[in-house]
N, C-alpha and C positions, 0 to 999 in steps of 0.2 A: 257470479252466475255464469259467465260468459266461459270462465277458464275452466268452473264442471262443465259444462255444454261440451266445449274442446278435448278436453280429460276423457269425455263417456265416450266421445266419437271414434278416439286415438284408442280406449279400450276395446271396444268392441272387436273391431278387424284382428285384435290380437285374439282375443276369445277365439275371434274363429277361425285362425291362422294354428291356432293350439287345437283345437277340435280336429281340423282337417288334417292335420298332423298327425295325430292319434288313430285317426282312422286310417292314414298310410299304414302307419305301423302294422298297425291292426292285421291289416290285408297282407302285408309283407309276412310278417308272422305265422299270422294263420295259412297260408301258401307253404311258407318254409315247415312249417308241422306237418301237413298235409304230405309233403316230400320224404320227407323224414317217417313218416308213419309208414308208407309206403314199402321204401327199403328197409323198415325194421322189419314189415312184415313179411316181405321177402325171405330175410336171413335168418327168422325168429319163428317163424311159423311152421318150418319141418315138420316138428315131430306133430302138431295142431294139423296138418295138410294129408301126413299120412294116416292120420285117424278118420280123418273126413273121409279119403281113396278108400278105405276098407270099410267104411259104412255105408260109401257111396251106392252103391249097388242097391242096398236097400231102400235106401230115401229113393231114387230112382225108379226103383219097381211099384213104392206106395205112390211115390207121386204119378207114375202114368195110368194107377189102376182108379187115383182120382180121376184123371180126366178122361178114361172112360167113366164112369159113375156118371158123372157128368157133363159128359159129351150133349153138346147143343144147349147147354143150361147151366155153362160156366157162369152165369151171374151169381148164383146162387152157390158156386165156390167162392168168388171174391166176398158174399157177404158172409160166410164163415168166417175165412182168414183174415179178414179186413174189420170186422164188428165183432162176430161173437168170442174169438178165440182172444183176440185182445181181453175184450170186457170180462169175460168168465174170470181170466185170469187178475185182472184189476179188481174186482167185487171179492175176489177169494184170499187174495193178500189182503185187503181194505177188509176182511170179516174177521179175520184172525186179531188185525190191528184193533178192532172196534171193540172186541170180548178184551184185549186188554186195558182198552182207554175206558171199557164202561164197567168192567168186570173186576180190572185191577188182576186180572189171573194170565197167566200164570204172578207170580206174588213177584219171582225173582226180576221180570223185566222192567218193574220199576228203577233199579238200579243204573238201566241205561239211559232214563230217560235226560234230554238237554237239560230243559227249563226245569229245574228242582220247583216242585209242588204245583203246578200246573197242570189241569185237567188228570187230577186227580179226586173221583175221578170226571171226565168230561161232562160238560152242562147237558141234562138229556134235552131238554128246550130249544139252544141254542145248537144241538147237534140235529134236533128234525128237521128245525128250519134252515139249516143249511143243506141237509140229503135232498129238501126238495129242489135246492136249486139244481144240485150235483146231478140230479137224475134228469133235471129239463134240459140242462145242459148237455147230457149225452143222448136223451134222445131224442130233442127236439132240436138240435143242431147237430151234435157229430153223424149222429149215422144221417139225416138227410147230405149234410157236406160230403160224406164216403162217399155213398151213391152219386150225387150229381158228380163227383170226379172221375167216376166210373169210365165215361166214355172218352174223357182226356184221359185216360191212365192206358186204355187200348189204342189211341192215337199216336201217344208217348212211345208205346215202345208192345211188347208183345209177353203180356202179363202169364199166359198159360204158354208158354213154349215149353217145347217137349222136354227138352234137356235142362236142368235144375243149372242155376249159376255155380263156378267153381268156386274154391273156398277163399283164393286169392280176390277173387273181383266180388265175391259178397264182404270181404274185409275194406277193401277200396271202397264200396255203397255205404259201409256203417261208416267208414272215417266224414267221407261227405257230408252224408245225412249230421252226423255229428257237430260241423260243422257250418252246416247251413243252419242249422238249429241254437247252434249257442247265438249268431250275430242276427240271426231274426229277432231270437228273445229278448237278447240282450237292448236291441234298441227300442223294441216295440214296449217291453216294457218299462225301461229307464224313460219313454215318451209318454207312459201313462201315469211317472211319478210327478209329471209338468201339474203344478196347482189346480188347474181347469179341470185336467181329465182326472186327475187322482181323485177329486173331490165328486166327481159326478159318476164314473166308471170305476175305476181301483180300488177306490176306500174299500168296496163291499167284500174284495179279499183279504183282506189286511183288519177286517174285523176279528178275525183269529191273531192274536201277535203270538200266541203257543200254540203252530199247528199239528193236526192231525192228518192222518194219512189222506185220508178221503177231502177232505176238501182243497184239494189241490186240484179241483174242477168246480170250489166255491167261488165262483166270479162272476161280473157281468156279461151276458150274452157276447158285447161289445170286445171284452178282453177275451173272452172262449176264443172266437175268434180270429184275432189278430194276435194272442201271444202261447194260445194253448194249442190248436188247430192248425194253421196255417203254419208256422216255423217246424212243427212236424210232416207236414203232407209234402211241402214241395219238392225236398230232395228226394223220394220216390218217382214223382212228375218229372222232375226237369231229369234225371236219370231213366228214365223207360225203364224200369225195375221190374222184375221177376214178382209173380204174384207171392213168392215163400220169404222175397229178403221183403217186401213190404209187410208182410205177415210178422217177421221176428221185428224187426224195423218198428212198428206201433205196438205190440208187445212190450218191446223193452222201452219204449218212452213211455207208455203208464206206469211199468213197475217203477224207472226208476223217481217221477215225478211224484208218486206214492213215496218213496224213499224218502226223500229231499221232503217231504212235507212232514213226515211221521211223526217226528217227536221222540226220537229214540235213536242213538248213535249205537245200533246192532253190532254184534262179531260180522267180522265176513261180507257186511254189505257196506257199499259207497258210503261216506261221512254225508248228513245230513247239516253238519255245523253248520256250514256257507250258508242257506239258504233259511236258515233256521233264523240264523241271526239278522239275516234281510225283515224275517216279520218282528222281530225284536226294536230292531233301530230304523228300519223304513229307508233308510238313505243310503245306506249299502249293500254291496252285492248282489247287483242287479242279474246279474248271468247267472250259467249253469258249469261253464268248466272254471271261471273266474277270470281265463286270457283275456280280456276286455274289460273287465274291472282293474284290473292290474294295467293295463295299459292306460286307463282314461282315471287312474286317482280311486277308482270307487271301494276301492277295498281297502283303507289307508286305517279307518279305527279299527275294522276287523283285525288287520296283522296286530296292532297292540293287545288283543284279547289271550287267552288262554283257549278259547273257543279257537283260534287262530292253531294255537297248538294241537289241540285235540282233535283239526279236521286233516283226518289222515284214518284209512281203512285197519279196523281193529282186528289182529290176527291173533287175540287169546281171548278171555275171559272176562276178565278184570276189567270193568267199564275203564274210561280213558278219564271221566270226572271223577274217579278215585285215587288214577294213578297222575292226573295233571290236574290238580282240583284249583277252583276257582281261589283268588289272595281273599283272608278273613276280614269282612266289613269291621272298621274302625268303630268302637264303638266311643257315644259322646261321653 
């Protein structure tokens, strides 16, 4: 007994001599991408810089003819750009999603979907009682959260200034935001897959293991905010952001958390595999870009999958479970 007791002690400091390590990396990495994104977009972004210069004028003129419209009642601009323009756009993907998960139409997008035979088509039961949560959840936390940030986001920095950010430093806010966003997620929720919390808070998203678009805001109050919420808002905050890159900034974290949830590895949009296969097996791939899965072990059965193969952005037609299909179950 005495030389386990000795054994567990001499383990442990290793544990977490190997954690602390990981998170070096972690930071080292994410820094050195960070740098590297940087000067790619420097050298990469010409022809992307000079499109923006010759549209500029126009975004310029609409955006200062908003704030006349709205001169002394800018509030009521941030809750457009900051609630409605987001959500319009989340409900309107998530409807299209919803006629196919309940409709089965159009006929051919079954073809794409991960999970062969699954929510085909989806439980109508098990889909109301999840919209109710999805809806309490947006509007009985996110837009009060928007709002109250409100007056720290005009502390932060200076949300309505005249002149719109250039295209270089709105790329520079996406890499950040991007990045403060995978290592919030990634830990907040690999700390909700801990026994305690996963069984009293988590479980209730992971009740879907084949998800669908829309409930990728099916969660506890608890995780809304600590891994849906919060890992998106801060990088706007701790950057003093422009009210137009917070505007495309929460836009593009619903679509693509809609994406990652859908259930369908589409043409042309981000692979949903990674995250798909997190509601599958529960135990991996906790992140959003995977740098931190990849560094701390977590993605280790994932790379032996097929699903591992298939997660890469599809540039023709041909679903990718057709052209890299799953190996044929042995039969007994």
């Amino acid at each position: 007994m005495k030389g386990e007791a000795g054994s567990m002690r001499q383990e442990k400091p290793k544990q977490e001599e190997r954690i602390w390590g990981s998170m070096k990396k972690a930071a080292f990495i994410l820094g050195s991408g960070l740098l590297l994104l940087v000067a790619f977009s420097n050298s990469v972004s010409g022809q992307l810089q000079r499109f923006w210069d010759a549209s500029g004028c126009f975004q310029q003129a609409q955006w200062e003819r908003l704030l006349s419209t709205f001169e002394g009642k800018e509030w009521i601009l941030y809750i457009i750009a900051t609630i409605l323009v987001p959500a319009l756009l989340f409900w309107s993907f998530n409807g299209l999603l919803l006629v196919a998960d309940t409709a089965r139409k159009p006929n051919f997008i079954s073809r794409y979907r991960i999970q062969v035979g699954q929510n085909e088509p989806v439980d109508a039961t098990k889909l109301r009682q999840s919209m109710r949560t999805v809806l309490f959840n947006q509007c009985m936390i996110s837009v009060p959260m928007v709002v109250f940030l409100y007056p720290i986001i005009k502390v932060r920095g200076d949300p309505y200034h005249r002149e719109l950010p250039t295209f270089h430093w709105f790329l520079l806010e996406l890499a950040i935001f991007t990045l403060i966003n995978e290592v919030l997620f990634y830990y907040s929720h690999r700390l909700l897959h801990h026994p305690t919390l996963y069984k009293k808070i988590h479980k209730k998203h992971h009740e879907w293991t084949a998800p669908i678009g829309v409930i990728s805001f099916y969660a506890h109050p608890i995780e809304h905010v600590a891994s849906n919420m919060l890992p998106v808002v801060l990088g706007p905050i701790l950057m003093g952001s422009h009210l137009s890159s917070i505007a495309v900034w929460f836009s593009l974290a619903l679509i693509c958390t809609t994406v990652s949830h859908c259930g369908y590895h589409l043409p042309f949009l981000p692979s949903p595999e990674f995250h798909d296969y997190h509601h599958l097996r529960f135990n991996q791939c906790y992140g959003v870009l995977g740098v931190l899965d990849h560094l701390h072990g977590t993605d280790t059965m994932f790379k032996q999958t097929k699903a591992y193969e298939r997660h890469r952005l599809l540039l023709g037609f041909t679903p990718l479970s057709e052209s890299i299909p799953d190996p044929l179950k042995k039969m007994d």
